[in-house]
C-alpha positions in Angstrom: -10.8 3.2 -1.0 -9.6 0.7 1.4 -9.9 -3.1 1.6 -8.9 -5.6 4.2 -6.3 -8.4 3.7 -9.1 -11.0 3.9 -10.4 -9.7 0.8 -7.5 -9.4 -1.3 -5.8 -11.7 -3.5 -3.4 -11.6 -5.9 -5.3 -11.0 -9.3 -6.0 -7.5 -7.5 -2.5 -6.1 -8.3 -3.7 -3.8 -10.3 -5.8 -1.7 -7.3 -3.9 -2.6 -4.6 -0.5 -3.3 -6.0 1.9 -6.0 -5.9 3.3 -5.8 -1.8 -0.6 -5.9 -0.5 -1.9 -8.5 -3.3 1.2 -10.7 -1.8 0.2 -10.4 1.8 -3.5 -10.8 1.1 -2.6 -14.2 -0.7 -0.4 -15.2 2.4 -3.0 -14.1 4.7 -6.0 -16.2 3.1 -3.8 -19.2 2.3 -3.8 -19.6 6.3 0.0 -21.0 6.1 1.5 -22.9 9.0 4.8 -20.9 11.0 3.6 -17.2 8.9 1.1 -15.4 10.9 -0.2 -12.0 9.2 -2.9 -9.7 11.0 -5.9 -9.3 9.1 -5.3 -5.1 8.2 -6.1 -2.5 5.9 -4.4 -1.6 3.3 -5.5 1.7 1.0 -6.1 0.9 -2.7 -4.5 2.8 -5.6 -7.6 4.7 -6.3 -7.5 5.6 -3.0 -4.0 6.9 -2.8 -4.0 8.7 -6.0 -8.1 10.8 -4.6 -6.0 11.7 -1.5 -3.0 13.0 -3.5 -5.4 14.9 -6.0 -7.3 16.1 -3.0 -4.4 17.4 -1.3 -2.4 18.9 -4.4 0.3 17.2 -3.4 2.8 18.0 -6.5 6.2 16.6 -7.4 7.6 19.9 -6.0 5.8 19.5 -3.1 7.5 15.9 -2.2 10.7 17.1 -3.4 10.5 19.8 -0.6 9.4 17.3 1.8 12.0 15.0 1.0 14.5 18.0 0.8 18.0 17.0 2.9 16.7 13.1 3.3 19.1 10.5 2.1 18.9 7.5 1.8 21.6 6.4 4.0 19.8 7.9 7.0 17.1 5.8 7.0 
């Protein structure tokens, strides 16, 4: 439920999404001046077992996220 960079590229968007298939590219292309740490990112099967798991509802983010705007961040 996780991968690592180095094993990602970008006709994986559909499991890891589009921000980790782009740094997986960039990472394996080895490009001059752009250096990325080989990392882990957690697939969307793996995100959507740990939400499930946790019955983490959208009433339970909306709680969470409760008097957080978006200007404070």
């Amino acid at each position: 439920m996780t991968l690592w960079l180095r094993d990602i590229s970008l006709d994986m968007i559909p499991q890891v999404g589009g921000k980790n298939a782009s740094l997986g590219a960039m990472f394996n292309a080895g490009l001059d001046g752009i250096r990325i740490p080989d990392a882990f990112v957690v697939t969307v099967d793996g995100f959507d077992h740990f939400i499930r798991h946790n019955t983490i509802t959208d009433a339970t983010c909306a709680r969470i996220l409760e008097g957080v705007f978006p200007k404070d961040l």
